[in-house]
C-alpha positions as CSV (number, residue, x, y, z in Angstrom):
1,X,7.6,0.2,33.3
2,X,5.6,0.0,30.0
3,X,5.7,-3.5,28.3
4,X,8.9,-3.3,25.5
5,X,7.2,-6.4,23.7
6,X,3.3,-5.3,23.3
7,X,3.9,-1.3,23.9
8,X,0.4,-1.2,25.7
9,X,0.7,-2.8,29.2
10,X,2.1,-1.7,31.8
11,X,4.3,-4.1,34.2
12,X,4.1,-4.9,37.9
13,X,6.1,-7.2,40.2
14,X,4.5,-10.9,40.2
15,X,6.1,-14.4,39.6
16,X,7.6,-16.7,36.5
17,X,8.0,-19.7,36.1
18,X,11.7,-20.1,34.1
19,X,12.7,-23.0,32.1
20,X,16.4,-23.3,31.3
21,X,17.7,-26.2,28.8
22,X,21.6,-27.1,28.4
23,X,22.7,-30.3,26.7
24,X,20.7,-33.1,27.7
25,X,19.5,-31.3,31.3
26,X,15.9,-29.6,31.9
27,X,15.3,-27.1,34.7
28,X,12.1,-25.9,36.0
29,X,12.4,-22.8,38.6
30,X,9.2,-21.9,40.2
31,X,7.6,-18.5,41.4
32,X,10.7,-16.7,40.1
33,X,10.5,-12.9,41.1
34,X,9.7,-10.8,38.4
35,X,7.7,-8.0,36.2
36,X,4.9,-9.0,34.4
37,X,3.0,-7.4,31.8
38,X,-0.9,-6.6,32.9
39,X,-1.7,-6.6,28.7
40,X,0.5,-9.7,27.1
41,X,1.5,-11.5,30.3
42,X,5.1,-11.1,29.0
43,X,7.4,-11.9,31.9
44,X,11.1,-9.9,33.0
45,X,13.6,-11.0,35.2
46,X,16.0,-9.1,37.0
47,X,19.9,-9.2,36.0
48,X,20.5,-10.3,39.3
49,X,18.1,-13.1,39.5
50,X,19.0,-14.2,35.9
51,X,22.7,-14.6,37.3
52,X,20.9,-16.8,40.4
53,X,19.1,-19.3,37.8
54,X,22.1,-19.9,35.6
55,X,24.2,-20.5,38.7
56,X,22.0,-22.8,39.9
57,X,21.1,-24.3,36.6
58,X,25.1,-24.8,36.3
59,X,25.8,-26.8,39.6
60,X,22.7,-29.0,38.7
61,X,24.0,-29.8,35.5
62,X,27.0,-30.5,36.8
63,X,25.6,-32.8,39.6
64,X,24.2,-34.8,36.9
65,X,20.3,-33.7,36.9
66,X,18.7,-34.5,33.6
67,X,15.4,-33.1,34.7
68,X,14.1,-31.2,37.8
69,X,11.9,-28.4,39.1
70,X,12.8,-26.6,41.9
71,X,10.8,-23.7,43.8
72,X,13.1,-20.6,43.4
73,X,14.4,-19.3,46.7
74,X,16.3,-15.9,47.7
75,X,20.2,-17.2,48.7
């Protein structure tokens, strides 16, 4: 798909890394799956990858975790 953010690149599948802040807790997810912009380096995650992290950022959270990074893995 062409980049919506710089309107030159073009994007292809490749890996994030997502940082995700609630409160007083700090996640790190590593080698997320998604598109990345060949021009700006702009990253996009999928809807249903986005619903993954924020699961997973959630039970962290409420396990207690102040700070952690995690390698992101396919449920």
């Amino acid at each position: 798909m062409k980049c919506p953010i710089c309107k030159h690149g073009s994007t292809h599948p490749g890996y994030a890394s997502i940082t995700l802040e609630r409160d007083d807790a700090t996640l790190v997810f590593k080698h997320v799956p998604a598109e990345v912009c060949d021009n700006c380096g702009e990253e996009f995650v999928s809807e249903e990858v986005t619903g993954s992290l924020l699961e997973r950022a959630s039970i962290a959270a409420a396990e207690g975790v102040r700070v952690d990074v995690r390698e992101y893995r396919v449920a």
